[in-house]
C-alpha positions as CSV (number, residue, x, y, z in Angstrom):
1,X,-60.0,7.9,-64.1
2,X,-63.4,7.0,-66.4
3,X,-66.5,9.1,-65.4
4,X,-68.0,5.7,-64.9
5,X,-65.7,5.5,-62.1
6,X,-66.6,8.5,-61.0
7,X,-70.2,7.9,-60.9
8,X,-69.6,4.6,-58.6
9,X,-67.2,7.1,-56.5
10,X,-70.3,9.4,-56.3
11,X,-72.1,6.9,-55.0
12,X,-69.4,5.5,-52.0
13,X,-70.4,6.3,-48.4
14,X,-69.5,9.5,-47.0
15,X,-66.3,9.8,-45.4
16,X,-66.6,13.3,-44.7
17,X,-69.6,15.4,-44.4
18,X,-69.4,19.4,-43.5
19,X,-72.7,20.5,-42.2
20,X,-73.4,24.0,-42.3
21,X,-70.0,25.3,-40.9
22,X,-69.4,28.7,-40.1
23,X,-66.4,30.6,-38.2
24,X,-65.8,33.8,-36.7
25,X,-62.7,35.4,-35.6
26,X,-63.0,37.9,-33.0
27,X,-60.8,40.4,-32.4
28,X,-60.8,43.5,-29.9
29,X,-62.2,46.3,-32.5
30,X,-63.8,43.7,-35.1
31,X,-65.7,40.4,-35.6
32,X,-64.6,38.7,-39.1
33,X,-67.1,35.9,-40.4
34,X,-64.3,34.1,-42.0
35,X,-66.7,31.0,-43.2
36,X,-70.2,31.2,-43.7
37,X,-72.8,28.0,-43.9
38,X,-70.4,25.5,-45.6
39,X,-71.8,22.2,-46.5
40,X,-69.5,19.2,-48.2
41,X,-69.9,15.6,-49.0
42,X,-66.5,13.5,-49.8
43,X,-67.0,10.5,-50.4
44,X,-64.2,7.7,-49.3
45,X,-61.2,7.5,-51.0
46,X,-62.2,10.7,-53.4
47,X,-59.3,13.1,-53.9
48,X,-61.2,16.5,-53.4
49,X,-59.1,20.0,-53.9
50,X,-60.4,23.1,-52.1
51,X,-59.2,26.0,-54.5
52,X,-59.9,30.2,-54.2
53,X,-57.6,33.1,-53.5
54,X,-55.9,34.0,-50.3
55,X,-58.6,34.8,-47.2
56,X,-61.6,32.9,-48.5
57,X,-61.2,30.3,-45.5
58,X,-59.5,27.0,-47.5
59,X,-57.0,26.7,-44.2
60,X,-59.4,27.5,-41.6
61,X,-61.7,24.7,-43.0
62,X,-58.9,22.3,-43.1
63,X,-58.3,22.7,-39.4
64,X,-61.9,22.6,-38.5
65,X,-61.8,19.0,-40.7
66,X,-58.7,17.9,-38.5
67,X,-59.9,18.9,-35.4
68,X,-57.6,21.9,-35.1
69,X,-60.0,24.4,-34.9
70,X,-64.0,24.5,-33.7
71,X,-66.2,25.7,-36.2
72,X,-68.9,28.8,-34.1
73,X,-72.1,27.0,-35.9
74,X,-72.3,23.5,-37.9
75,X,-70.5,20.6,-37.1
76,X,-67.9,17.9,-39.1
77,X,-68.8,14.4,-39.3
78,X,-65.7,11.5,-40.0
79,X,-67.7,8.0,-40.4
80,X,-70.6,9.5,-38.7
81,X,-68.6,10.6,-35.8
82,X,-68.2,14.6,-34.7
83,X,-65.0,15.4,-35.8
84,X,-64.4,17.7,-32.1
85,X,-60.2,16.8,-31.6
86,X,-57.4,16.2,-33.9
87,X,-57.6,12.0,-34.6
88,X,-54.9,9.6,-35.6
89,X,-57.2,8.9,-38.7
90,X,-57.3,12.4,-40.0
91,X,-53.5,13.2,-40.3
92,X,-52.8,17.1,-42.0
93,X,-49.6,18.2,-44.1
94,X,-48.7,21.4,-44.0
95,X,-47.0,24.0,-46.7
96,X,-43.4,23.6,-44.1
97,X,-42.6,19.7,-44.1
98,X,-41.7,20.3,-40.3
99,X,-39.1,17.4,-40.5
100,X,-36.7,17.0,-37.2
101,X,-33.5,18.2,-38.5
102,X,-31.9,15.6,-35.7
103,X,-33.3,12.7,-37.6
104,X,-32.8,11.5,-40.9
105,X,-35.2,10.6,-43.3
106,X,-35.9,7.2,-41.8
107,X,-36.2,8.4,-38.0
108,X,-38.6,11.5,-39.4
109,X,-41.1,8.0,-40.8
110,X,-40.4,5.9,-37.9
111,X,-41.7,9.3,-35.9
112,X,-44.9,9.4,-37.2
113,X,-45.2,5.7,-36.4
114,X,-45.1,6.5,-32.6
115,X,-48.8,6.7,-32.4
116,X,-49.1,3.0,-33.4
117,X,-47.7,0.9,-29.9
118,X,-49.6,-2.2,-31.2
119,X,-46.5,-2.5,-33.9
120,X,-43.1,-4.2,-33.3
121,X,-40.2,-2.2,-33.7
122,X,-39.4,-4.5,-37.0
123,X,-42.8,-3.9,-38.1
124,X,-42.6,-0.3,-37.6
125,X,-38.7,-0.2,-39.7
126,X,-40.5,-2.4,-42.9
127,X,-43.6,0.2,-42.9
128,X,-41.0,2.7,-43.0
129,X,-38.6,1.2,-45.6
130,X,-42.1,0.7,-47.9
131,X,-42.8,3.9,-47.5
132,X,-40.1,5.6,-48.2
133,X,-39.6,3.2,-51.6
134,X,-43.7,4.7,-52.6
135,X,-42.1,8.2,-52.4
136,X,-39.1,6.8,-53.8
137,X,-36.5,7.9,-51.4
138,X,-35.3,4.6,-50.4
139,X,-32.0,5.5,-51.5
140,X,-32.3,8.7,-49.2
141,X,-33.2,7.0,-46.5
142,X,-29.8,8.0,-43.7
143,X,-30.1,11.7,-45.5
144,X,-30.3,14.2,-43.1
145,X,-32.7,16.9,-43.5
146,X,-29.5,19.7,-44.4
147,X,-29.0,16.8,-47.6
148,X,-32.9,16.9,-48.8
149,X,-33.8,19.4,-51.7
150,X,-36.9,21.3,-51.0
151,X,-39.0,18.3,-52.8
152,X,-37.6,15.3,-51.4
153,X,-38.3,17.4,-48.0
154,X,-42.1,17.0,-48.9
155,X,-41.6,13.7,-50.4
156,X,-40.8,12.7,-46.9
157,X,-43.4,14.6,-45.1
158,X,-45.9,12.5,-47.1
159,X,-44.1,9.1,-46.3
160,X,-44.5,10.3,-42.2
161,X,-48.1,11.5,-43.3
162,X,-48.9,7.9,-45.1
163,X,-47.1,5.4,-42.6
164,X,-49.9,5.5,-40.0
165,X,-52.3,4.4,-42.5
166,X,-54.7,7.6,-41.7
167,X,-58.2,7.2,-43.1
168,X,-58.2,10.6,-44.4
169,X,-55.3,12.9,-45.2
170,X,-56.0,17.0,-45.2
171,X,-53.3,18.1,-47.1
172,X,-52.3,22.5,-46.6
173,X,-50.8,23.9,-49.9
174,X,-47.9,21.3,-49.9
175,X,-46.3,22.2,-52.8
176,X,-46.8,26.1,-52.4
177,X,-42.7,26.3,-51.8
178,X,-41.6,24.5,-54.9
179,X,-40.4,25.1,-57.7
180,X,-42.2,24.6,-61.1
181,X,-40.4,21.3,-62.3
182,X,-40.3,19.8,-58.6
183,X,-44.3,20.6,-58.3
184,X,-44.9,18.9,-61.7
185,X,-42.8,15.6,-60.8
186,X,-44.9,15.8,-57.3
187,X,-48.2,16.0,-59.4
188,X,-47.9,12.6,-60.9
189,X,-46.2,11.4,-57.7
190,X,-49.1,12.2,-55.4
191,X,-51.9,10.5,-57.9
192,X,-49.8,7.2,-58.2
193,X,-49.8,7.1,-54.2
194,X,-53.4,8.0,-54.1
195,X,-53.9,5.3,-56.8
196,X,-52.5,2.8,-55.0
197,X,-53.7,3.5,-51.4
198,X,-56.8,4.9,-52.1
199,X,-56.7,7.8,-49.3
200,X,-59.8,10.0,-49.0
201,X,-57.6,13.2,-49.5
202,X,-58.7,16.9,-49.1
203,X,-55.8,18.8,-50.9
204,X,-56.3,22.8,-50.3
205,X,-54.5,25.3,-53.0
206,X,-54.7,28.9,-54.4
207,X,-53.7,26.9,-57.7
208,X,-56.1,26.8,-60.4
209,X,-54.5,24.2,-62.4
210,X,-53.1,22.2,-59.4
211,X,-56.6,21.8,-58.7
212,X,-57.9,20.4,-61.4
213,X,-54.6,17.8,-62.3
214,X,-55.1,16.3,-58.6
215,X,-58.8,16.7,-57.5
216,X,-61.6,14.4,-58.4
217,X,-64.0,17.0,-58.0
218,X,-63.2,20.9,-57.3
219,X,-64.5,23.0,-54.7
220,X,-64.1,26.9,-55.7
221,X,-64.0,29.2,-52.7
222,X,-64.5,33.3,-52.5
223,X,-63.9,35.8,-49.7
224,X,-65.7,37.8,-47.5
225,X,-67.0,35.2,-46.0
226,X,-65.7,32.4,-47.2
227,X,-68.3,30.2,-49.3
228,X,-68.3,27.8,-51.4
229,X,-69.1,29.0,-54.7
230,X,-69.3,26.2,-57.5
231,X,-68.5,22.4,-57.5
232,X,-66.6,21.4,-60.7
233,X,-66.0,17.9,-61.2
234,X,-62.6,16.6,-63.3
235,X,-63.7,13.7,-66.1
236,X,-59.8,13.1,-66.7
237,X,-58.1,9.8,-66.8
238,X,-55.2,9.7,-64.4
239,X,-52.6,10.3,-64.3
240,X,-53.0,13.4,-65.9
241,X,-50.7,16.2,-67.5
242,X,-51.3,19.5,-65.8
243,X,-49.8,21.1,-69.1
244,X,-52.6,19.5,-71.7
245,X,-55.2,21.3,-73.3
246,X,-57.7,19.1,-71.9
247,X,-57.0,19.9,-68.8
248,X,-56.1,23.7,-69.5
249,X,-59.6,23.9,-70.7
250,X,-61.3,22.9,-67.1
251,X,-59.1,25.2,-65.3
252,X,-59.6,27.5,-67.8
253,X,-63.7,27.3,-66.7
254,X,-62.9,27.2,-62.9
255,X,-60.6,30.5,-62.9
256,X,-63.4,32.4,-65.2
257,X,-66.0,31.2,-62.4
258,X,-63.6,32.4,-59.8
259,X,-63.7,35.8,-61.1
260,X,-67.1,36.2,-62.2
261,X,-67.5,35.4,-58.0
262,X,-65.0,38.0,-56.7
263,X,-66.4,40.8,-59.1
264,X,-69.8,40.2,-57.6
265,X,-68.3,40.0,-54.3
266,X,-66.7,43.4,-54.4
267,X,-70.1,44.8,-56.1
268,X,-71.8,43.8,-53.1
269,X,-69.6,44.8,-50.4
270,X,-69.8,48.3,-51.8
C-alpha cells in the first residue's frame, strides 16, 4: 500500500470511533481499572492491529467493540450508531476457531449464513463455495473438522467470519495457536482477502511484528490500566514480508516504544 493511499484512507469516514472508554472489573476484595479513557478513530475498510503484552486490555476492548462487553464510562460508535449489543455487521474471531465438529467445512460456512433468511438456500451454497475458494479450501470443502490441520481450522473460521458480509470484522489473536510457517502463509492470506473485500478489520495481538505485516496503522497498548500509548502508522506496500528489514525496522521502533512504556509504568506504580 502507497502512503498516498494511506493519506486518502486517513481521510474515509469513520467506521469506528471509541470515545473515552474505560472498564472496571470488580471483584469481592478489589476493583481493577482494566481500561482507562480510550479514544480511536478507524476509518472504513482500514486494517488496524491493537498490539501490547498480556493484561493491558486488547481483548476486553474487542468485546466492548462487538458488543460483548459494556464499557463503565465512554461509549463505541459503528456508523454513528452506539455500539450497545453484539450486531450481525460486527462479526469477532476468536484465538479457538470454534468449528462444529458435526459439520464439515461446508456446513461450518453455510452456519454462519443462518443469520441471512433473505437468501435462497442456492444462494447461501455459492456464498459458501466462494468463500471457501478465497481461503482456498475449496478442495476441503466435505473435510471434517478431525481432517483440518490447525491452519486450515482458522482458514475456515475466516470463510464463516466473511460469508455474512460483516461491515467490520474484530479479529482475537487468531493465529496465537499456530505454528511459525502456518502463521506466515496466513499473513499474506489475510492481506489478499482484505485486499480484495476491503473489510474494516481490528486484528488484536501480543505480536510485535504480526502487527506491523498486517495493520495499516498500530495501536500500542500498556498495562495497569490499559491505555493507549502511541499510534504508529505502517508505510509498506502490501503484501508485505514479515521477515524484511524494512519491516523489521518498524517493529523494531514499536517494541522499543513498548518498553520504554512498561519501565515507566512500573516506575510509577512503585
Amino acid at each position: 500500500m502507497s502512503t498516498k493511499h494511506l493519506e486518502l484512507q486517513a481521510e474515509a469516514p469513520a467506521k469506528l470511533v471509541v470515545e473515552r472508554v474505560s472498564k472496571w472489573f470488580r471483584t469481592p476484595r478489589a476493583q481493577v481499572k482494566a481500561l482507562d479513557d480510550i479514544n480511536l478513530s478507524i476509518a472504513e475498510g482500514e486494517f488496524v492491529c491493537l498490539v501490547g503484552p498480556s493484561g493491558c486490555g486488547k481483548t476486553t476492548l474487542l468485546d466492548i467493540m462487538a458488543g460483548l462487553t459494556k464499557a463503565d464510562e465512554g461509549r463505541v460508535l459503528c456508523d454513528g450508531d452506539a455500539v450497545e449489543t453484539p450486531g450481525r455487521h460486527r462479526l469477532v474471531m476468536f484465538q479457538e476457531p470454534a468449528l462444529f465438529p458435526w459439520l464439515d467445512a461446508f456446513g461450518n460456512v453455510m452456519f454462519g449464513l443462518k443469520r441471512k433468511p433473505d437468501l435462497s438456500d442456492a444462494e447461501r451454497r455459492d456464498i459458501a463455495d466462494y468463500h471457501l475458494r478465497l481461503v482456498g479450501l475449496e478442495k476441503f470443502k466435505n473435510a471434517y473438522v478431525h481432517e483440518l490441520s490447525g491452519g486450515m481450522k482458522q482458514r475456515v473460521a475466516l470463510a464463516r467470519a466473511l460469508a455474512p458480509d460483516p461491515q467490520v470484522l474484530l479479529m482475537d489473536e487468531p493465529f496465537a495457536a499456530l505454528d511459525a510457517m502456518t502463521r506466515e502463509q496466513l499473513y499474506g492470506d489475510i492481506q489478499d482477502i482484505w485486499h480484495k473485500r476491503k473489510k474494516t478489520i481490528v486484528f488484536v495481538t501480543h505480536d510485535v511484528r504480526e502487527a506491523a505485516c498486517l495493520g495499516d496503522r498500530v495501536f500500542l497498548m500498556s498495562p495497569s490500566p490499559g491505555r493507549v500509548r502511541e499510534e504508529f502508522t505502517v508505510p509498506l506496500a502490501r503484501s508485505r514480508d514479515i521477515n524484511s528489514p524494512e519491516l523489521a525496522a518498524i517493529a523494531q521502533r514499536i517494541t522499543l516504544a513498548l518498553r520504554n512504556h512498561l519501565v515507566l509504568s512500573r516506575e510509577a506504580a512503585e
